[in-house]
Steps between C-alpha positions, in 0.01 A plus 500: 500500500647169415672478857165572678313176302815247560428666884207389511543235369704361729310613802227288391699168554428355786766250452769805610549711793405778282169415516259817553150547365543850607814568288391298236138704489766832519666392182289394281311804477812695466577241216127579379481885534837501320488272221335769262740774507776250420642470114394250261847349450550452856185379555548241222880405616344376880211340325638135514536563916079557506571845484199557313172660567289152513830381767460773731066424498624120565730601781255744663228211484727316648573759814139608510393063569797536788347758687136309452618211617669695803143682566326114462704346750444799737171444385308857716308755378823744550731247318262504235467876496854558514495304173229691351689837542873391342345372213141589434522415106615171607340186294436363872375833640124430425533094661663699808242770580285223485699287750553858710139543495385172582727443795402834622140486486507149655661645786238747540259267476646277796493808725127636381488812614398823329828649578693213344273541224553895478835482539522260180313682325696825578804294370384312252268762339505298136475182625286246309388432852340867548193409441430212762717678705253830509225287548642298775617805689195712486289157641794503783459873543155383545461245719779629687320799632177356513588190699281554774211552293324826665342756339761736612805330351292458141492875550766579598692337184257676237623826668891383508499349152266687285647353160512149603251297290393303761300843614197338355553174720575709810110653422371199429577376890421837627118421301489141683594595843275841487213320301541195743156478599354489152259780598352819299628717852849294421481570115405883628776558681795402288334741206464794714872423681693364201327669210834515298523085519506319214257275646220788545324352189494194637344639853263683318352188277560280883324829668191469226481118548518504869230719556240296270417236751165482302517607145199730425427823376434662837873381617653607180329829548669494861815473379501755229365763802732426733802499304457766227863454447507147336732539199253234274119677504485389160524137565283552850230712285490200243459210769262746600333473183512081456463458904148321389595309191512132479797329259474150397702329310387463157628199228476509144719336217757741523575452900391634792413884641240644726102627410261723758182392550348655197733228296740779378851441459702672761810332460610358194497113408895452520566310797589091520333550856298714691366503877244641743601876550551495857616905655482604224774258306508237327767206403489433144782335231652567231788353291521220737551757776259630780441867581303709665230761384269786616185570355643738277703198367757670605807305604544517865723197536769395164410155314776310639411207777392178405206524721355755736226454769156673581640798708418523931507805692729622205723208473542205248699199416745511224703226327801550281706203358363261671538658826276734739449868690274763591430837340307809642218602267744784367666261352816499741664194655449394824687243465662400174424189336811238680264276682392157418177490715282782637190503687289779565459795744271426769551617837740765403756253343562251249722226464743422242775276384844567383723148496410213718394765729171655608424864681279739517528887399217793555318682281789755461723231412710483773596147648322479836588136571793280346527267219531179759203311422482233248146566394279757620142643472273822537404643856128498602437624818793547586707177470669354229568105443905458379675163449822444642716203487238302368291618864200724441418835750322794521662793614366867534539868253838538690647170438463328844366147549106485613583146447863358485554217192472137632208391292511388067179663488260748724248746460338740671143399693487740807665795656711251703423139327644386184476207327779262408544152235710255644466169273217605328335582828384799661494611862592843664759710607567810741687791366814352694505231230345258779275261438170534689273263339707185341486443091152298463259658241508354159340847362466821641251746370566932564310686772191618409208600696697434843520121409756298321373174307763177558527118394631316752531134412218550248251672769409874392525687835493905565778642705491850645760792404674348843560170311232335722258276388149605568321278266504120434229293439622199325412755144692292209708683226335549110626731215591845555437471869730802581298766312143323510468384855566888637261636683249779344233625674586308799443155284751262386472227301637184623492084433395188687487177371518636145232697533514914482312678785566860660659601883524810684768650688510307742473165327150386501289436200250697361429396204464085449794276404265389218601652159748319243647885436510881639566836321604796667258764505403809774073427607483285206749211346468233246482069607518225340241203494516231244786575337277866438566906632208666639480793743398557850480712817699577816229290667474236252227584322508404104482773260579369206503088426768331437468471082825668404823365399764713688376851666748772623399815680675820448248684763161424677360704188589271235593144421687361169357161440596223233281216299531294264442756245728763623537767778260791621451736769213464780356742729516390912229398431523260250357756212662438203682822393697385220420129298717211535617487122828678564893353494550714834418735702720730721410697742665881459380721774139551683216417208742515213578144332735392212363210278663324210282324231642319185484849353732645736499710829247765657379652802164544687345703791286256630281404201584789307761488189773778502731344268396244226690175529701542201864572670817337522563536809356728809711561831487789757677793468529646827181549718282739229549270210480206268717472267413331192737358163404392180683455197828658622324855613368606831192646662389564824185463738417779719319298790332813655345664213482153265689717223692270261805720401657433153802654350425761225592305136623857403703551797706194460767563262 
């Protein structure tokens, strides 16, 4: 026993040819396994050569750091294993299956594959790694067998690896290729061919909402016939039931919430903000956070974005720490919020920024042109203006240049014309990028009415939507030329020597160069004479005299005038409707009319007083309604009945 720890001992000098970890490892756990069955007098006789119990622990430290270091400067998984299995109690046994581990998974990692990754994990099953390692092989497994992206390789891995959770992502692209179309036939036939998908729910709710194009009673009872199957009648039997009822928001002390039209609370007051329920949802906050609700007040989409918008065709805008995406009115991401600019869908796609770059992606969320541009902005018929290289362009839904960048700034002014800036000049370009008419217009108005109003070295001419001009008759610039000198009714009003007048379409006048001012009007408009408004005819005929301070027309119908004392309404005729003795007047739709007095804000049909002039503020609330604040609680004008709609005091806590 003594022998075997002086052996090793001395085959853990390196200093002698002796040297052997491997004899030295040999001997000291004979020394060790023997050292108990050894007397006490002997044991206390070799003592003073560290022939104790605490010596042989030292020595066997000492043997168990040799092989360590051996296994460190070999420095592989198998070194490192190799380690692990000689001396597993070993005080460096936990730093090397760390070092085994790491060097083993970072090999893996270098060859990314799901084999590498299986094989590791069949190896290393109690790695600390395990768990990234899993998740990184089944999104190999994944993509690996679904590179191509068909339907029949998504498939085809949900029936070869059944207990892969990424089953659920494999559905998910079998739902967007099959339900591709965003149609109720597309919706249709992934239920009745995949009813076992996870996503099934999902086509169901996209089925219901697909086949609403109009959202009425008659297409809800449509729906319900035709597909008897729908797994939620109770929620189609109650929008059934509150197809017809109106929800406005409601405000009261306590916060915001929603009231029908009988002023009954129908959703409580505990919102920080409420909106216009628009299919059926609406964006509200809470804690700081904005969510979405039904009119169940049912959460539909969590309180977690900073800020969502008004949903289109089922989509909205959503913005998380400081940054933006786009969610499907279930609440799932199309894409998820990593983009610093976004615009929004119109022809089919929408533009979006992630870095210095620009692209734009469809309403599926799939990138259908590259982030290359260095600004970019929405489609409308078709084209698209981008900015690249400090060069503006338009290019088409497939990413192709309608007009190649040459130009700081263009527009769009015809099917083949656009207009481009050059020195703070405009002229016109082909969709080559060449000019065709050199940079010489000081302004240039937008087509309207087949003509497009121009100042070229301070003359007002008319060019057609060929960039020709077709009109110029020496007609001098004044304010707001490019909205009030269009033609209406075949008229335009025009200048000459300071003077206003009217031309027609083909530049001749029709109505005297004689007035100090015009107003814009259809068969009657306002003029100016001594510094006064009246009113007068397509022919030039006064209809009302010129007594009035200022005069603006909202129709032929009526006419908001201004005196000294204050502003009024006027018939066409120059009746007056309402008296001159109010701060304003605005003109809300057909005969209706918002005044404010000192008192505070009302409304009028024609002469007649809906609301009395006693609110805070009144502003519309879509096309059916006024609505109207005062002292920190709403109510609401219902234009076509005149019924002023107050919340309930008892339904308000």
């Amino acid at each position: 026993q003594v022998s075997a720890f002086g052996l090793a001992s001395l085959y853990t000098r390196d200093n002698n040819v002796f040297f052997s970890r491997d004899s030295a490892y040999r001997y000291i756990n004979i020394a060790k396994s023997t050292f108990g069955q050894v007397k006490a007098s002997k044991r206390k006789k070799y003592a003073k050569y560290g022939w104790t119990e605490a010596g042989i622990d030292s020595l066997e430290r000492v043997i168990t750091q040799l092989f360590y270091t051996e296994a460190q400067r070999i420095n592989t998984p198998a070194s490192y294993s190799a380690y692990l299995r000689t001396h597993p109690n070993s005080i460096y046994s936990k730093r090397a299956l760390e070092l085994r581990d790491s060097l083993a998974f970072f090999q893996v990692v270098m060859k990314n594959t799901s084999t590498a990754y299986q094989e590791f994990l069949g190896e290393y099953p109690s790695s600390a790694y395990k768990s990234i390692a899993e998740d990184n092989f089944y999104e190999l497994q994944f993509s690996e067998r679904t590179l191509n992206g068909t339907l029949a390789s998504y498939l085809e891995f949900i029936e070869l690896n059944p207990s892969s959770p990424l089953i659920p992502s494999a559905e998910k692209k079998i739902f967007d290729i099959v339900t591709e179309a965003n149609t109720s036939d597309a919706f249709d036939v992934f239920i009745r061919t995949y009813p076992k998908s996870s996503m099934v729910d999902s086509a169901w709710r996209q089925l219901y909402q697909s086949s609403l194009d109009t959202l009425n009673l008659l297409t809800l009872k449509r729906f319900k016939n035709k597909y008897p199957n729908y797994p939620f009648q109770k929620e189609l039997l109650r929008d059934m039931e509150f197809i017809d009822s109106v929800f406005l928001p409601a405000k009261g002390t306590e916060g915001f919430g929603y009231m029908n039209t009988d002023g009954n609370i129908m959703i409580p007051l505990i919102y920080e903000q409420v909106s216009q329920f628009k299919e059926g949802l609406s964006v509200v906050s809470k804690d700081g956070k904005f969510g979405v609700i039904d009119q169940y007040n049912h959460t539909r989409i969590p309180f977690k974005y900073d800020a969502i918008s008004d949903f289109v065709n089922g989509r909205a805008i959503v913005e998380m720490n400081g940054m933006l995406g786009m969610i499907h009115r279930n609440g799932s991401f199309i894409l998820e919020c990593e983009f610093e600019d976004m615009g929004v869908v119109s022809n089919g796609l929408i533009y979006a920024k992630k870095g210095e770059k620009f692209g734009y992606y469809d309403e599926k969320g799939f990138l259908r042109i590259a982030m290359k541009y260095d600004d970019a902005y929405d489609f409308s018929n078709g084209v698209a203006k981008v900015e690249v290289n400090g060069l503006q362009a338009f290019i088409d839904i497939y990413g192709g240049y309608v007009v190649p960048p040459a130009f700081e700034e263009i527009r769009l002014f015809s099917d083949s014309l656009y207009v481009y800036e050059s020195d703070g000049l405009y002229g016109f370009i082909n969709r080559f990028g060449k000019a065709v008419i050199e940079a010489q217009y000081t302004e240039m108005g937008e087509p309207r009415n087949g003509f497009v109003i121009a100042l070229l070295d301070s003359e007002v001419v008319y060019l057609n939507t060929a960039a020709q001009v077709v009109i110029q008759n020496d007609f001098e610039e004044f304010p707001n030329f490019l909205s009030k000198a269009e033609f209406m009714n075949d008229e335009a009003i025009a200048m000459k020597k300071g003077l206003y007048g009217k031309i027609d379409k083909k530049g001749r006048e029709v109505l005297k160069f004689q007035y100090e001012n015009l107003g814009t009007g259809s068969y009657i408009f306002p003029f100016a004479k001594n510094n006064l408004w009246g009113v007068m005819n397509e022919s030039g005929k006064v209809i009302i005299q010129p007594i009035y301070e200022e005069l603006t027309m909202p129709n032929d119908q009526f006419i908001i005038a201004q005196t000294e004392t204050g502003e009024g309404v006027l018939s066409g005729t120059g009746t007056v409707i309402l008296p001159m003795n109010f701060r304003n007047i605005e003109h809300f739709t057909n005969d209706v009319f918002i005044g404010e007095t000192d008192a505070g804000s009302g409304v009028f049909r024609k002469d007649v007083l809906l609301v009395r002039p006693e609110y805070d503020s009144v502003e519309p609330f879509g096309k059916d309604y006024l609505l109207l604040s005062k002292e920190n609680q709403w109510s609401y004008l219902e234009l076509s009945t005149g019924k002023l709609i107050e919340m309930n005091s008892d339904t308000g806590e």
